[in-house]
C-alpha positions as semicolon CSV with decimal commas, in nm:
position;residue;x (nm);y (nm);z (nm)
1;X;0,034;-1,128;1,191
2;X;-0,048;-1,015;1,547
3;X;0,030;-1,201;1,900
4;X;-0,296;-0,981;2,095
5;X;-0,631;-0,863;1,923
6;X;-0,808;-0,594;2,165
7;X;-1,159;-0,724;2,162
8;X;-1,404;-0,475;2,089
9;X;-1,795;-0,531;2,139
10;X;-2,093;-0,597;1,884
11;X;-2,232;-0,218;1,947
12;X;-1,911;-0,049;1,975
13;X;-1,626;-0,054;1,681
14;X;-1,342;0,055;1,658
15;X;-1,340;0,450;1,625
16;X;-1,190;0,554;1,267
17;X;-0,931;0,805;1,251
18;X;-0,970;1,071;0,944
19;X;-0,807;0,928;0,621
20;X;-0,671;1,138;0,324
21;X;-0,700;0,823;0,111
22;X;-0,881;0,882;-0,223
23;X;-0,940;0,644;-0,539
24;X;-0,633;0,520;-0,687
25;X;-0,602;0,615;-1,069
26;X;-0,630;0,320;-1,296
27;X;-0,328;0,195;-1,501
28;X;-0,368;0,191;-1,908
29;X;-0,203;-0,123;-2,122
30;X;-0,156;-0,274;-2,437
31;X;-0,514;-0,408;-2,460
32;X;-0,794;-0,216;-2,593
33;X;-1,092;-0,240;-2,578
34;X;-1,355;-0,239;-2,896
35;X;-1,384;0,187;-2,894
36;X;-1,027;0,294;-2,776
37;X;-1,181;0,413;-2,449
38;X;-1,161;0,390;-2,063
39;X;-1,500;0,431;-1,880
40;X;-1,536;0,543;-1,514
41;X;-1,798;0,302;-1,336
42;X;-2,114;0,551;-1,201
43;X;-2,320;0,312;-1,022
44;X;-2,684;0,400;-0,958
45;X;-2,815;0,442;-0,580
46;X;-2,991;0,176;-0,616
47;X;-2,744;-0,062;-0,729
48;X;-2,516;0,018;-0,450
49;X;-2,791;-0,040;-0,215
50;X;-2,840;-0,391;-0,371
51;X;-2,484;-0,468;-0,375
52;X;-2,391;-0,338;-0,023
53;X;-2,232;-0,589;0,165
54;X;-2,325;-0,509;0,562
55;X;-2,240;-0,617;0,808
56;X;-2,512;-0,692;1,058
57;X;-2,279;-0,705;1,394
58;X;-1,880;-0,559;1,452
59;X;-1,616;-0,730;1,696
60;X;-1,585;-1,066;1,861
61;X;-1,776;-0,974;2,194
62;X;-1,622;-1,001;2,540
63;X;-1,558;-1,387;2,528
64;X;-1,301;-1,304;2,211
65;X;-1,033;-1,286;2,386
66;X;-0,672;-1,326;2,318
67;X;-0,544;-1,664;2,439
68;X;-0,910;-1,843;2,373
69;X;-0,956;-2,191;2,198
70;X;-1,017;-2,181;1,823
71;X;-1,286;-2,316;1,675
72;X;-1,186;-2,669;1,666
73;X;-1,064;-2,621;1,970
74;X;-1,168;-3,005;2,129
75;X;-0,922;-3,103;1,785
76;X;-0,650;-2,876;1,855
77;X;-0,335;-2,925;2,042
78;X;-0,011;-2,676;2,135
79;X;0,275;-2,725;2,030
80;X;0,620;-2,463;2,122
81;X;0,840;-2,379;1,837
82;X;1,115;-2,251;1,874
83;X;1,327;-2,024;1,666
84;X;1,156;-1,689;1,796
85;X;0,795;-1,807;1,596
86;X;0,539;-1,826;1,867
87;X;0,325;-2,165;1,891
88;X;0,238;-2,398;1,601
89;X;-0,117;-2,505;1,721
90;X;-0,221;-2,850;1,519
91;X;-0,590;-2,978;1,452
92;X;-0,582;-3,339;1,556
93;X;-0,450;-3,564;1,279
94;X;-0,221;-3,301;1,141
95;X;0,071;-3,398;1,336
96;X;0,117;-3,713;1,234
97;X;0,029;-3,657;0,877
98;X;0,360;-3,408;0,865
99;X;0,533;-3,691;1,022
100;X;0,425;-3,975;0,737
101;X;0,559;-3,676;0,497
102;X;0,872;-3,674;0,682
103;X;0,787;-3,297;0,810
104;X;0,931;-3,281;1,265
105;X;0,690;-3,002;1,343
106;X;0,922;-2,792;1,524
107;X;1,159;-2,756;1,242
108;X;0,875;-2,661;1,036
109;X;0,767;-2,384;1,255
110;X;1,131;-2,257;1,285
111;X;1,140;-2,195;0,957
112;X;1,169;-2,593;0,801
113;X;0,821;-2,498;0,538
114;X;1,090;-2,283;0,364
115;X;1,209;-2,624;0,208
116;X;1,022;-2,601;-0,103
117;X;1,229;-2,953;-0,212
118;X;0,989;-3,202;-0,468
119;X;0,966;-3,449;-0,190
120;X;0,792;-3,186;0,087
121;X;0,587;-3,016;-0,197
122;X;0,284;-3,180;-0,108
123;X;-0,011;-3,164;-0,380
124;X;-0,247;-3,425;-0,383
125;X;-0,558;-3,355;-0,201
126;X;-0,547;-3,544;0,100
127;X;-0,214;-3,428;0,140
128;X;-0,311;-3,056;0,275
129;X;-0,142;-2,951;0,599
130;X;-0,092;-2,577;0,741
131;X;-0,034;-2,570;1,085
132;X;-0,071;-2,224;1,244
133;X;0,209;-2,023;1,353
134;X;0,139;-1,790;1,584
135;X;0,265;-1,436;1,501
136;X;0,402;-1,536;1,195
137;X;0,184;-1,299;0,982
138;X;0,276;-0,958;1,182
139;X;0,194;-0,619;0,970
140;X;0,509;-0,560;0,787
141;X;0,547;-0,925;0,649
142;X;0,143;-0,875;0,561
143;X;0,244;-0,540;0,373
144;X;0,578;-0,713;0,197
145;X;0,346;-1,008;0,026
146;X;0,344;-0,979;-0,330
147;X;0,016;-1,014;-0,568
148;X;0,001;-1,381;-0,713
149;X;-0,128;-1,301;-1,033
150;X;-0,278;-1,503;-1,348
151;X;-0,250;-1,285;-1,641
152;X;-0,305;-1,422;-2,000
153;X;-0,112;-1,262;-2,280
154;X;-0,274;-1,049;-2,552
155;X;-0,187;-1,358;-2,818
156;X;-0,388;-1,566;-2,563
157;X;-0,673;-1,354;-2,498
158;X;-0,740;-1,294;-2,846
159;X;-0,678;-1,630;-2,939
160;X;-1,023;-1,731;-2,744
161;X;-1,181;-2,057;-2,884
162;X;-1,577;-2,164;-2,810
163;X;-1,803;-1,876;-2,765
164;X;-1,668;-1,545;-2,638
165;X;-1,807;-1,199;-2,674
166;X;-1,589;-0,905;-2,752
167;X;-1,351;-0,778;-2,464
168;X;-1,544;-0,520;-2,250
169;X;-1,424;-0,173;-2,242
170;X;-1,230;-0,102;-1,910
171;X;-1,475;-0,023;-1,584
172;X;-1,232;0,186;-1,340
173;X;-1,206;0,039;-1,024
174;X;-1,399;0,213;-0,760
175;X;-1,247;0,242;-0,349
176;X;-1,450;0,088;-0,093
177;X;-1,624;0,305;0,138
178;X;-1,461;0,318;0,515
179;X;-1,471;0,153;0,767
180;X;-1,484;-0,190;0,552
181;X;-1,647;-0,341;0,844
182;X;-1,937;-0,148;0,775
183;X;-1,935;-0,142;0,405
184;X;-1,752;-0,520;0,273
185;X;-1,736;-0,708;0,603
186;X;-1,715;-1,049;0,445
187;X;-1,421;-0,920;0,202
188;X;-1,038;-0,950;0,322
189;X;-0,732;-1,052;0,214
190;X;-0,576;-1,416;0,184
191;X;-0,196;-1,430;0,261
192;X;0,001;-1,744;0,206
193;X;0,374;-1,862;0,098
194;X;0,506;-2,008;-0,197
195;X;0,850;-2,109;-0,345
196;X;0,890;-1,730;-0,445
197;X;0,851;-1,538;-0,103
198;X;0,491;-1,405;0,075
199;X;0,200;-1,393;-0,160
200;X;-0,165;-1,227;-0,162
201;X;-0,503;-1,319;-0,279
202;X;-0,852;-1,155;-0,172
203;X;-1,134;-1,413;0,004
204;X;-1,506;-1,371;0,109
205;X;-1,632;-1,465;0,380
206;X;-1,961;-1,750;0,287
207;X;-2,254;-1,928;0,464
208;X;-2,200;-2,262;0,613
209;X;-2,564;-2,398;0,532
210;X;-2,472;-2,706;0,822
211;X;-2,368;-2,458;1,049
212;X;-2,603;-2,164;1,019
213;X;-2,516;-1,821;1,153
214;X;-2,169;-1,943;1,233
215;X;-1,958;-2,018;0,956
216;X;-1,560;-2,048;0,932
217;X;-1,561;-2,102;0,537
218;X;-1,368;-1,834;0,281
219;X;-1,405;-1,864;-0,072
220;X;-1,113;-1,756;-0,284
221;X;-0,907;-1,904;-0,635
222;X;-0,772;-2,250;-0,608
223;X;-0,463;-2,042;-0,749
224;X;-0,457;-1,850;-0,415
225;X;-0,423;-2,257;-0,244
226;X;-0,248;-2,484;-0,459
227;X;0,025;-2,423;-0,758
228;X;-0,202;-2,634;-1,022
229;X;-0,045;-2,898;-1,283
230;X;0,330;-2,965;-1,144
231;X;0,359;-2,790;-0,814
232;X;0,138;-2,848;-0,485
233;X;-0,016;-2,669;-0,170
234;X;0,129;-2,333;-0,058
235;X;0,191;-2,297;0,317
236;X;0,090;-2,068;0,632
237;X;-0,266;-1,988;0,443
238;X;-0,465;-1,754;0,640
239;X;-0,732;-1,514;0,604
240;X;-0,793;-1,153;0,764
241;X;-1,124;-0,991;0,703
242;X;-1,182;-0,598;0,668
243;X;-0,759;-0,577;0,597
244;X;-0,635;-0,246;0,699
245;X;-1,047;-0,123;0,784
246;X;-0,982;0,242;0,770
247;X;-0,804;0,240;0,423
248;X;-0,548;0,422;0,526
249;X;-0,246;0,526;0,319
250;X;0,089;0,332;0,362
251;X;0,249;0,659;0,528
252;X;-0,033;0,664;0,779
253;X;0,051;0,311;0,827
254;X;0,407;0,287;0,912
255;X;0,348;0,214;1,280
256;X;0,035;0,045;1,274
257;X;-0,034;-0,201;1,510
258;X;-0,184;-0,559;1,429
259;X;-0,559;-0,442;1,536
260;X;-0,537;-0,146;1,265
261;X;-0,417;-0,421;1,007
262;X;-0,663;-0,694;1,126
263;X;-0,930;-0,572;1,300
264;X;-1,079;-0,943;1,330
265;X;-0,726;-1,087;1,357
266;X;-0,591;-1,393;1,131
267;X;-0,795;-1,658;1,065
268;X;-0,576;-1,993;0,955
269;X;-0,714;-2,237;0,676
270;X;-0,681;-2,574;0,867
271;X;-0,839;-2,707;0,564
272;X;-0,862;-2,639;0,223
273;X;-1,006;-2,755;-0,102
274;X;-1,006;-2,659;-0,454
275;X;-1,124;-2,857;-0,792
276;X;-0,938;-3,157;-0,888
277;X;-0,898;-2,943;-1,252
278;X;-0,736;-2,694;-1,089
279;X;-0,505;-2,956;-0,960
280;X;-0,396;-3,142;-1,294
281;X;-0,438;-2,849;-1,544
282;X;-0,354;-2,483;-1,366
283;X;-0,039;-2,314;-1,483
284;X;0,115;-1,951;-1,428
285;X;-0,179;-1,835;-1,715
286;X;-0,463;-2,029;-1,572
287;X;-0,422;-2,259;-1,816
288;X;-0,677;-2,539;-1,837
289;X;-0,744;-2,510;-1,469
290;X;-0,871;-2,179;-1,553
291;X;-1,229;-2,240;-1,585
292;X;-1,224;-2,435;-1,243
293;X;-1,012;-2,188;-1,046
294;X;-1,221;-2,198;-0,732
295;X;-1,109;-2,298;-0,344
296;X;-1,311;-2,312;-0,041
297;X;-1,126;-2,247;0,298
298;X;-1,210;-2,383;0,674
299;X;-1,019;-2,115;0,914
300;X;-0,970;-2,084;1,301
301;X;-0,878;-1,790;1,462
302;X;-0,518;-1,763;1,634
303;X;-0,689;-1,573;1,922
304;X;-1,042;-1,615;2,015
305;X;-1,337;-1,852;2,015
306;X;-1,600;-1,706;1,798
307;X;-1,662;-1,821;1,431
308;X;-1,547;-1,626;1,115
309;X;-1,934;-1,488;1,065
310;X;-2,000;-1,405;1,411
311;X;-1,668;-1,233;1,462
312;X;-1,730;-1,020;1,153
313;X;-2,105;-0,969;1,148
314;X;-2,180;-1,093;0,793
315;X;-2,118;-1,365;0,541
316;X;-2,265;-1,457;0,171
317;X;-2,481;-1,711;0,034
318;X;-2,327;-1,862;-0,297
319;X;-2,523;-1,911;-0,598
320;X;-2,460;-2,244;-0,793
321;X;-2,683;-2,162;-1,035
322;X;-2,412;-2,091;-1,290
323;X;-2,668;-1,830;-1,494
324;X;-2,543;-1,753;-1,832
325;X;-2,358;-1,434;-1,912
326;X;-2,701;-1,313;-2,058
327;X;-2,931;-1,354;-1,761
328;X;-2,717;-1,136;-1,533
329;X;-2,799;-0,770;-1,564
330;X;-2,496;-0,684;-1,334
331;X;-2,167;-0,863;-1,130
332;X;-1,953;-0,667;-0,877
333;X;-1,597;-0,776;-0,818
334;X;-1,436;-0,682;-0,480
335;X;-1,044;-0,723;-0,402
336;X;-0,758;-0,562;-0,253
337;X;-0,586;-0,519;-0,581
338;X;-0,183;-0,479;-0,487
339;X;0,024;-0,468;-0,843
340;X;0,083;-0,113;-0,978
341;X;-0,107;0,142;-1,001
342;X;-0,264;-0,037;-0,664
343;X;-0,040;-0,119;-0,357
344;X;-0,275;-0,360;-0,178
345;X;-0,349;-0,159;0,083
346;X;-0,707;-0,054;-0,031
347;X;-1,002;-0,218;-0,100
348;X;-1,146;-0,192;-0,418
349;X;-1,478;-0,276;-0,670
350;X;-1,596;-0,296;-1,054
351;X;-1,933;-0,310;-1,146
352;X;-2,040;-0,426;-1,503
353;X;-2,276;-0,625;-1,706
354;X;-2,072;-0,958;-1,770
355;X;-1,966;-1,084;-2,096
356;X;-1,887;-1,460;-2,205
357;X;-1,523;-1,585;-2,241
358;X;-1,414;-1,924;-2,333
359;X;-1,067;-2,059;-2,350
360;X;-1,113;-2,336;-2,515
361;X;-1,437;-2,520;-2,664
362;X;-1,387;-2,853;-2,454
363;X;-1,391;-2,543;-2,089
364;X;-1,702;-2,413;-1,954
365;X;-1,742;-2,054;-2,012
366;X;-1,617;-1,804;-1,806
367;X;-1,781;-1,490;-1,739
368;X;-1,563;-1,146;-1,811
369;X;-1,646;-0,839;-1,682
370;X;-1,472;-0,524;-1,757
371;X;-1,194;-0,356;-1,458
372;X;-0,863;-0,229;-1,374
373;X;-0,788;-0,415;-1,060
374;X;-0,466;-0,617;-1,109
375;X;-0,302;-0,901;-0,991
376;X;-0,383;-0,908;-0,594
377;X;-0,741;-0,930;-0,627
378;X;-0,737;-1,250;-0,738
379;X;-0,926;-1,489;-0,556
380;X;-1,165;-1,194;-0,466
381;X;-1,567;-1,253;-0,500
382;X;-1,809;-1,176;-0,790
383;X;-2,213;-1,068;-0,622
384;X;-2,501;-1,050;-0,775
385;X;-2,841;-0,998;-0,611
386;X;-3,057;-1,273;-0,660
387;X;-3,468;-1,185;-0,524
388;X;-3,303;-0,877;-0,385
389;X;-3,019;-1,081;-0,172
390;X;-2,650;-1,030;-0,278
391;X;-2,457;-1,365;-0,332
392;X;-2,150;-1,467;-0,431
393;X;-2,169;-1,620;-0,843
394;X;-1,779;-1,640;-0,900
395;X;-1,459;-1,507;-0,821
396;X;-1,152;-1,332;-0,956
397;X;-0,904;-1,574;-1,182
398;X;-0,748;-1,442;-1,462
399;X;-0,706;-1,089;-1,673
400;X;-0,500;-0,958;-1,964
401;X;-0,170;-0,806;-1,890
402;X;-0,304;-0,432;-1,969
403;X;-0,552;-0,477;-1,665
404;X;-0,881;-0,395;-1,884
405;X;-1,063;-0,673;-1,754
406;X;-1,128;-0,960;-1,538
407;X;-1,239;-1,344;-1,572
408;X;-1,414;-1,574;-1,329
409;X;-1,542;-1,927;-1,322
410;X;-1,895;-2,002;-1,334
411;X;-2,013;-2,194;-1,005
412;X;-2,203;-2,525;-1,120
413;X;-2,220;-2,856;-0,984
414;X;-1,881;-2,921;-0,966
415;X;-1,830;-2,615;-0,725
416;X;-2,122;-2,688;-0,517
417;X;-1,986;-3,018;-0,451
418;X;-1,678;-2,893;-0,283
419;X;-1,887;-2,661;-0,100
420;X;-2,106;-2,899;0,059
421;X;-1,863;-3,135;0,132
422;X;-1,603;-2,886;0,311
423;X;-1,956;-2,762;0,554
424;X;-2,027;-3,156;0,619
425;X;-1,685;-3,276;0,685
426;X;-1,516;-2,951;0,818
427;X;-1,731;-2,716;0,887
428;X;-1,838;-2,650;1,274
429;X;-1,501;-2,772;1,388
């Protein structure tokens, strides 16, 4: 997105300018809930408290500084593109992997990832490559990506099989308090492309438990990563944390420059992984993939040397306890919801008392919470505070096409094993 971050120190963020943003009305649809009625979320003080999501430092320090190594920087190498794109920088390996695939890595940064063809639509899971174009995410292609979306039908929804519990009444979605470096730090958005133009997701920002106080892993919806049954791995995946950190209003944004948009700049997966389910059995409607629709992300930054967590102050633990439906008192989605009424710019959050949902008897459960963000917050994370800390339990996957509510995978063993094995092999980098 931007070629030059201004760095900005731990004690001294960036100075908001005054915002005439307000909460963004929610949308009504075809859906109802049990009484016929919408209910505006008032969350208690005390919940919010328990909830917040702080950061504990702001900016990369004096060492972040455009032009520094990434991360992985002893398993990186420079390449120039050509074509006007900047500099495809590769992790070591990643090269020659696009050459077994029959990818020349300058005509992929010129524009060659465009070719969508079956034999360059890579999908196993060793097959994952993204190679990080430099200035290839600016502000205005950030603000053209459209929301990729799972919606199930009402036929679908009320077709649920296994044990479900009625659909929740609507929760309207609450704005984010500003600056979101101060309020959501570990929340952002995850851009990527696929075969039908720029696409959005939202991501947190979680602990590496090998790498402790500096992480580089996002979690977000194996639909935000990979097509599911039939298609393959999207392309140019990359995270920015505390999007557009002022929340300000596309007007106020018309000439914004990159550090307004990405205060912590882009962050590039150079690995990803999401659930071999979500691989054979997601489709357009979640499908079976559904109850698996989970992805773990390993970024570097295209400027800088710091990690993700350090850079923005804060990350979350994740809970793999997978606690029934019935043992959580509350769940708070966060996402930059970007399908009408919402227009992506804006963070957002619901906060209800989940609900069961299964698809099908031979799925896990999912849990369902009642909200109006749509299709753009996908991929976003569920908290709950566990002995008073708030970690991430799930995240956003699928919803009904009214917007009334929204469905997220429990995180079990299955989960945790993709976790743990994306902080020992990748994580540290």
């Amino acid at each position: 997105m931007h070629s030059t971050r201004t760095p900005r120190s731990p004690s001294s963020p960036r100075t908001p300018r005054t915002s005439s943003s307000s909460p963004t009305s929610s949308a009504s649809g075809r859906f109802r809930s049990l009484s016929g009625r919408r209910r505006t979320l008032v969350a208690t003080t005390g919940l919010v408290a328990a909830l917040a999501l702080t950061a504990t430092a702001c900016g990369g320090g004096d060492d972040d500084t455009a032009g520094g190594s990434g991360s992985g920087a002893s398993a990186t190498a420079t390449v120039t593109a050509g074509g006007g794109d900047g500099k495809v920088r590769l992790p070591a390996g990643v090269a020659d992997k696009l050459k077994r695939h029959g990818i020349d890595v300058d005509d992929w940064a010129k524009g060659g990832w465009r070719d969508w063809g079956k034999d360059k639509w890579l999908s196993a899971a060793k097959d994952f490559v993204n190679p990080m174009i430099e200035g290839l995410w600016k502000p205005e292609r950030m603000k053209s990506a459209k929301e990729a979306d799972k919606t199930v039908t009402t036929k679908d929804a009320a077709a649920d099989q296994g044990v479900s519990d009625p659909a929740p009444e609507p929760v309207d979605a609450v704005a984010e308090k500003t600056p979101y470096h101060e309020n959501a730090a570990p929340v952002g958005k995850v851009f990527f492309d696929s075969p039908e133009g720029s696409m959005v997701c939202s991501g947190t920002v979680i602990k590496d438990v090998n790498h402790p106080g500096k992480s580089d892993l996002v979690w977000t919806a194996g639909h935000c990563v990979h097509a599911g049954s039939g298609g393959g791995w999207y392309r140019n995946i990359a995270f920015v944390p505390a999007y557009n950190d002022l929340g300000e209003s596309e007007a106020q944004l018309r000439n914004a420059t990159s550090a307004e948009i990405a205060p912590y700049g882009n962050w590039w997966a150079d690995w990803a992984s999401t659930s071999k389910e979500w691989i054979a059995g997601g489709s357009e409607t979640g499908g079976a993939g559904a109850a698996y629709d989970y992805a773990v992300l390993h970024v570097t930054p295209e400027q800088g040397s710091k990690s993700l967590e350090e850079t923005v102050g804060g990350a979350l633990d994740v809970d793999f306890s997978a606690p029934s439906a019935d043992e959580v008192a509350s769940m708070g989605a966060w996402g930059y919801p970007a399908a009408p009424p919402y227009n992506g710019l804006k963070m957002f959050k619901c906060l209800d008392r989940p609900g069961r949902l299964s698809l099908s008897p031979a799925l896990p459960t999912m849990y369902r919470i009642g909200c109006t963000m749509t299709g753009g917050s996908s991929g976003g994370g569920w908290f709950r505070v566990v002995d008073g800390r708030t970690k991430l339990v799930s995240n956003t996957s699928i919803g009904p096409s009214d917007n009334t509510w929204l469905a997220g995978p429990q995180l079990g063993a299955e989960a945790e094993a993709i976790y743990r094995d994306m902080s020992r092999t990748y994580g540290g980098r």
